[in-house]
Structure formats: C-alpha cells, structure tokens
C-alpha positions as CSV (number, residue, x, y, z in Angstrom):
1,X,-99.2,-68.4,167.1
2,X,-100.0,-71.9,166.5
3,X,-103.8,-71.1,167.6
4,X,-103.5,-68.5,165.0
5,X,-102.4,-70.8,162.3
6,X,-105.2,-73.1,163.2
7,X,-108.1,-70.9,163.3
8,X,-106.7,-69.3,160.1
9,X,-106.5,-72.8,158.3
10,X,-110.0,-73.9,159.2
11,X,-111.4,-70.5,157.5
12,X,-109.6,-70.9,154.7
13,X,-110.1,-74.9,154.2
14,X,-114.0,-73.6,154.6
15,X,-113.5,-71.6,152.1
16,X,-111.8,-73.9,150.1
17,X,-113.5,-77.2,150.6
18,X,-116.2,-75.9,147.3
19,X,-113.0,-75.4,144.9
20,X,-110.9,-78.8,145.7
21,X,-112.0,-82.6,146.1
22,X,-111.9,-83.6,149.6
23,X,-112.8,-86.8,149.0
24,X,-109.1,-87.3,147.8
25,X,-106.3,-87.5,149.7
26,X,-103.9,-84.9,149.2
27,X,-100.1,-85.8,150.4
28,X,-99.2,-82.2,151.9
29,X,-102.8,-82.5,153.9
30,X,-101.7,-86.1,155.0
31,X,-98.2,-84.5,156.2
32,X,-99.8,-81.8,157.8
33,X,-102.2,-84.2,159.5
34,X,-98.9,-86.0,160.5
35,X,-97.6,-83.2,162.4
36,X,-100.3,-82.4,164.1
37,X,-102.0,-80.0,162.2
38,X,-105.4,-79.3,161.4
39,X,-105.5,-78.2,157.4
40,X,-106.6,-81.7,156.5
41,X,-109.8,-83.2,155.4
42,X,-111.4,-86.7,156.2
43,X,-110.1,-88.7,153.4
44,X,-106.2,-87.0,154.2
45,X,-106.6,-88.2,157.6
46,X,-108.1,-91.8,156.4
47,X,-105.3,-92.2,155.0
48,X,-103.0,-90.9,156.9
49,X,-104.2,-93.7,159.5
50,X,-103.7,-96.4,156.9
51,X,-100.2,-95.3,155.9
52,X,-99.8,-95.3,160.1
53,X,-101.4,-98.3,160.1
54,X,-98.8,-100.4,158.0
55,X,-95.9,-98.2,158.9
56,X,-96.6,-96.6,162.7
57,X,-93.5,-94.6,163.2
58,X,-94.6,-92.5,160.5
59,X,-95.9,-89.7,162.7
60,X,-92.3,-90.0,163.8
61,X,-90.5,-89.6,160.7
62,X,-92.6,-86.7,159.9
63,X,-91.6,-84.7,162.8
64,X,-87.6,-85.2,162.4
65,X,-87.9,-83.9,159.0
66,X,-89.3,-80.9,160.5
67,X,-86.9,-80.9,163.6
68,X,-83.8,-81.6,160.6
69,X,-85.4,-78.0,158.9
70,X,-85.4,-75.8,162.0
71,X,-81.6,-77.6,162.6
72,X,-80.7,-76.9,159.1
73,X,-82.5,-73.4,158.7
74,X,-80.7,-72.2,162.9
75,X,-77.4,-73.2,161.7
76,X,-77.4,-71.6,158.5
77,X,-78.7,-68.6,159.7
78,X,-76.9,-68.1,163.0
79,X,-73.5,-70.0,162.1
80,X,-72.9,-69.1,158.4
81,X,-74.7,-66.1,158.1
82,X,-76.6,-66.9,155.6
83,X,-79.8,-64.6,155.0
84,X,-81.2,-65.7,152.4
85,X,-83.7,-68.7,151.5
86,X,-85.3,-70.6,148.5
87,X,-87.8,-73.1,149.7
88,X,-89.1,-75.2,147.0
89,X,-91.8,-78.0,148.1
90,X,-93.0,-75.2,150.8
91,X,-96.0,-77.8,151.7
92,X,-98.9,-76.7,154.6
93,X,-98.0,-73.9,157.1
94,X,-97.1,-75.5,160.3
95,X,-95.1,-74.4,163.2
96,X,-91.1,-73.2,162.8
97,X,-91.2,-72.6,159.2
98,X,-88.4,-71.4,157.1
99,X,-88.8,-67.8,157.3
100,X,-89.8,-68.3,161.7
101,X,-87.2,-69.9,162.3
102,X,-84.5,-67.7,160.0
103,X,-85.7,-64.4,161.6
104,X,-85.5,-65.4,165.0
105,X,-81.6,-65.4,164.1
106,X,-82.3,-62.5,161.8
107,X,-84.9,-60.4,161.6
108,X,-83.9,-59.0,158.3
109,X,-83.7,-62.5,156.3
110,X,-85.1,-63.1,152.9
111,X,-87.3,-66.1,152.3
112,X,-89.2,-67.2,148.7
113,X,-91.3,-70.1,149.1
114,X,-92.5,-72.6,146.4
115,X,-95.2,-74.8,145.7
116,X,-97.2,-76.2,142.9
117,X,-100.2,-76.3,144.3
118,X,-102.3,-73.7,144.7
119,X,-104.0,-74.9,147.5
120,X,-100.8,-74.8,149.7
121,X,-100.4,-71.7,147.9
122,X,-103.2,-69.8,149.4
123,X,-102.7,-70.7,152.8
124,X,-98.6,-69.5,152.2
125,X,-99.9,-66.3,151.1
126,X,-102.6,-65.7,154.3
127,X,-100.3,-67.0,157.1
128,X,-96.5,-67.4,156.1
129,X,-96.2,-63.4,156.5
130,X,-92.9,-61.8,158.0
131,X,-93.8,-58.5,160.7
132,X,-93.2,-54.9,159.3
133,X,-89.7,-54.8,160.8
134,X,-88.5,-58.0,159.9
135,X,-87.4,-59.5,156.4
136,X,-89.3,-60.2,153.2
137,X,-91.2,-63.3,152.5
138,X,-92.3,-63.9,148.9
139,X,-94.5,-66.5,147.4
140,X,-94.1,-68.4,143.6
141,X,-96.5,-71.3,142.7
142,X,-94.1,-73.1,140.1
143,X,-93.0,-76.9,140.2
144,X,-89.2,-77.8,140.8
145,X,-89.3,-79.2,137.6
146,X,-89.6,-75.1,136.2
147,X,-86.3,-74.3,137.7
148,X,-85.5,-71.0,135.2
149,X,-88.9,-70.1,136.1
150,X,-88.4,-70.6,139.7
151,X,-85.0,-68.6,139.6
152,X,-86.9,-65.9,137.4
153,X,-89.8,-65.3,140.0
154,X,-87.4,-65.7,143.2
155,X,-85.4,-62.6,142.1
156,X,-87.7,-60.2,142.4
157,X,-87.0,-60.9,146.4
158,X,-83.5,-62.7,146.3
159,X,-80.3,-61.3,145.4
160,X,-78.6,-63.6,143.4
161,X,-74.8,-62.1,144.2
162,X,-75.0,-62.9,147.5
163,X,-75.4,-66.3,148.7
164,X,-78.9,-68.4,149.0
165,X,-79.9,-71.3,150.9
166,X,-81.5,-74.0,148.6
167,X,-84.1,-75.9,150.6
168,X,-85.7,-79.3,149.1
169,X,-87.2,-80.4,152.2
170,X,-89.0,-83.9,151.4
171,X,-89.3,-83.1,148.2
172,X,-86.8,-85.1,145.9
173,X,-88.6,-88.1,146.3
174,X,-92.1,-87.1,143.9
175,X,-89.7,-86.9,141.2
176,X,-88.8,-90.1,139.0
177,X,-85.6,-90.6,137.7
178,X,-87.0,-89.9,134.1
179,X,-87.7,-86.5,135.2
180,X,-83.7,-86.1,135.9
181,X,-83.9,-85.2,139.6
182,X,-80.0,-85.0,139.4
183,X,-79.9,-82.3,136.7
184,X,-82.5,-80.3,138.2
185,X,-81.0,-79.5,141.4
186,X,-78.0,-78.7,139.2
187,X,-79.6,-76.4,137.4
188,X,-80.9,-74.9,140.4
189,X,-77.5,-74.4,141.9
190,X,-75.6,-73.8,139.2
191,X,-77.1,-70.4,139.2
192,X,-76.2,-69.7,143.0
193,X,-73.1,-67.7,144.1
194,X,-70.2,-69.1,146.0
195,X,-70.7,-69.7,149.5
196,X,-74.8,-70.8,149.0
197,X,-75.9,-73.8,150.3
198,X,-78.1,-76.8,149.5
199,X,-80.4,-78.5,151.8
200,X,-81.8,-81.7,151.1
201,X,-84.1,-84.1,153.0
202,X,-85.3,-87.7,151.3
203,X,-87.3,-90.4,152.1
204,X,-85.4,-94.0,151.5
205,X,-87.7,-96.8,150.6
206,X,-84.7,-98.9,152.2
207,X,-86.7,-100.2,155.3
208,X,-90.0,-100.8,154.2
209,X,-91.8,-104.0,153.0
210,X,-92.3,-105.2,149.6
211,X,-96.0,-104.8,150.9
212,X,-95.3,-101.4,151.9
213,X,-93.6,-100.2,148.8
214,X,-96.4,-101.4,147.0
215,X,-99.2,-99.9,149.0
216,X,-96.9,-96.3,148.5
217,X,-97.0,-96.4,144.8
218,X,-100.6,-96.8,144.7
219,X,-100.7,-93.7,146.6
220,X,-102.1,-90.2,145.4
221,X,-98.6,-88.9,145.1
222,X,-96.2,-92.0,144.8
223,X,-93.0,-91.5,145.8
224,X,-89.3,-92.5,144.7
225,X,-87.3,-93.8,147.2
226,X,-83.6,-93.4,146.7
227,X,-81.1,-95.2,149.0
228,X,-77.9,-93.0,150.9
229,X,-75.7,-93.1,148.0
230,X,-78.0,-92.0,145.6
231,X,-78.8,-88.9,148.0
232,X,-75.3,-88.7,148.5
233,X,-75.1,-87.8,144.6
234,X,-77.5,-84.4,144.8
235,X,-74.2,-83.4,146.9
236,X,-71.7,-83.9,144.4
237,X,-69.5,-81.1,143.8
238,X,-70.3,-79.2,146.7
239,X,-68.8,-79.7,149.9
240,X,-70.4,-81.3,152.3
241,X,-71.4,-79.9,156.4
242,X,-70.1,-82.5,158.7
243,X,-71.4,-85.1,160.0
244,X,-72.8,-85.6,155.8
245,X,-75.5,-87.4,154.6
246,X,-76.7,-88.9,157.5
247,X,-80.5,-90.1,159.1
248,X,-83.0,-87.0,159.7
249,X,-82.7,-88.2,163.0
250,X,-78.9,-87.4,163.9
251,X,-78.0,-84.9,161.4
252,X,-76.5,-82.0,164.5
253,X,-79.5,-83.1,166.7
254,X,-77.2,-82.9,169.7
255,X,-79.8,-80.8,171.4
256,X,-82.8,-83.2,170.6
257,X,-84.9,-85.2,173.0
258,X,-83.2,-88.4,173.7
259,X,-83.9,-90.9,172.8
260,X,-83.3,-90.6,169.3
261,X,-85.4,-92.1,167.1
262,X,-83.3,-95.2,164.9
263,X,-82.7,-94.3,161.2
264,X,-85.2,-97.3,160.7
265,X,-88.0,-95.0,162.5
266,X,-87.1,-91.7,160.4
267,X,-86.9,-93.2,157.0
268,X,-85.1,-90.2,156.0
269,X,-81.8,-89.4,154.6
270,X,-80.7,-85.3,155.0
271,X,-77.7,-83.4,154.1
272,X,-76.1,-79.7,153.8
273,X,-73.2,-78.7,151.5
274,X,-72.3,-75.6,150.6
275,X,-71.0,-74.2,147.1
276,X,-67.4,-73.4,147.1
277,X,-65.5,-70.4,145.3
C-alpha cells in the first residue's frame, strides 16, 4: 500500500508541479518529507534539512505525532466505540491515516477530512479512499478558522446525533492567538453530541533556542508555540482520557518501541477528552 501511495503521489506532484511553486517550501511537503514520504519538492526537502539541521530530532518528533494519531484514532475506535471522525488539518497522505487505521477496528467507520489547501486536497481525494465494503470517507477544503462551514460540509457524511471524534492533529499551532484558537475549537465542539471526543496534538516552543524560535517564525508557515497549560485549556470542560495532556511521546504508548523518545525530543504536547452528557 505504501508503494501505491508513492507511485500515486509522484503522478500527481507531476501533474501538479505546473500549477504550484516549487520553489517554495510548503510545511505539509516538509512534514511529509519528515516522515518519509515522497510528495515533496526540492525546496520542501532544503528545508526540511535546515529545520533538521538546527533541531535534529525533528524527524523524531514528526513520527510520534503520527504514532500519538494511530494511538488516539485505535483507542477511540476499538475502546469507545466511536465511529465517526472529523479530521481537520488532514495534511499529505501517508501511512495509517485516520480513516486506515479506524476501519481496521471497523470497517463501517465514517471519516471527513479537512484541509485548506488544495494541493493536499487533491492528493486526499486520489488516494485517502475507503474499499466498497467498508465506511465512507469524505473530503472538504475549508480552513479551521470556517468552523460553521466545516460543520455544514461534514454533515453530508457525519451524523451529528451520534457522537464524533474531533481530530486537530498538529494543527493548533498555525493559528495566533488573535485568531481565538480557544473559541474556535469551542465552536467546533459545541456542536458535537454527548459522548464525542476531542483530539489534540501541539507543538510547544518550550525547548527550543531563542535562535530556533526565531529561525521558525521566519518560516513559510510560522508557528505558535503554546506551553502544557495553555494546551491544557483547549480541554477545558470536557473530561479528560487518562494519563491527560501529556508528551506525544507517552500519551498510552505502552506498546511503543523502547526507548521512548524524551518530551525534549517530541516537542509535542497531545491530549483526548471526551464531551460529557
């Protein structure tokens, strides 16, 4: 499957490379590049190396996000029953995505994925696809700042009377505190049922150099670095899945490769809470 994704994603960054500017980095390219994958151009991988460069466990911190998602997405799914799924900040196909790794629990689970660029767009469409006999995957290109819009569109495949996992997988973080990240995930939630859940991963700015922080912001998409009680606050209200808000790292990663990487390495502060009655 992953040679599938690959040889997919270099026809349709072929195709592609006329429409976009490749001389510019692009962050979900850069991540992809990060995790291995091949949907990235020269300058994504340029600077992916000089991100690397300054910060080398970055490759690192990459893949526990993803390792946190296919934790987070396995215990929703198998533990809580939860069959449904709004992924907002979908980024660049790569291995054990949302709707993989919810319909190896259940084959029948819903998943809506959402990005605001069209580039990641395109490649959802052609290779985040769910078999004839399994669940429905549906695709919105809306930003998390649009969250009626994003509720509007997601219907059409989710059923909003029956609980929904919220997933904001590394995505917090491109949005400044001007843009009321707070009030936008409570918007979003707000209009889920009882028993829903949110997911959150978020980069903390908390162990990198002044250097560091100031290379980031010159970046193509810079990012706002909260510390552990700030992320603590996208939880408030909800209750929160044991052990908390804790590193990407250690958050139920019991069956993880040891040794774990230190919260210094994963840079990355996750949680899951779920909406009481």
């Amino acid at each position: 499957m992953a040679d599938q994704w690959s040889a997919a994603g270099d026809t349709y960054l072929q195709r592609l490379a006329s429409k976009v500017d490749a001389s510019v980095p692009h962050s979900a390219r850069r991540y992809n590049y990060w995790l291995g994958g091949k949907d990235n151009f020269a300058a994504d991988r340029a600077s992916g190396d000089a991100v690397a460069a300054m910060f080398p466990s970055i490759r690192t911190a990459a893949l526990e996000n993803r390792r946190f998602l296919r934790r987070a997405v396995t215990f929703l799914a198998a533990e809580q029953g939860i069959r449904q799924f709004l992924d907002i900040g979908t980024g660049l196909p790569t291995a054990d995505n949302t709707h993989e790794v919810a319909q190896r629990v259940a084959p029948r689970s819903k998943v809506v994925y959402v990005d605001n660029d069209p580039l990641v767009m395109v490649h959802a469409r052609a290779l985040l696809t769910s078999s004839p006999d399994t669940g429905a995957t549906d695709y919105i290109e809306a930003d998390v700042r649009e969250p009626e819009k994003i509720l509007h569109e997601a219907a059409r495949t989710l059923d909003f009377s029956q609980p929904v996992a919220l997933m904001l997988i590394a995505l917090l973080h491109f949005v400044a505190d001007h843009e009321d990240p707070y009030g936008l995930v409570r918007r979003l939630v707000d209009a889920l049922p009882p028993g829903s859940y949110l997911v959150v991963s978020h980069v903390t700015g908390e162990y990198f150099t002044k250097e560091m922080l100031e290379a980031f912001a010159k970046s193509p998409a810079p990012a706002f670095y909260r510390d552990r009680q700030q992320v603590d606050q996208f939880f408030v209200g909800l209750d929160l899945v044991s052990p908390g808000v804790v590193s990407t790292a250690h958050w139920r990663a019991e069956g993880e490769p040891e040794p774990r990487p230190t919260v210094e390495q994963a840079t990355a502060y996750c949680g899951v809470a779920r909406k009481a009655a």
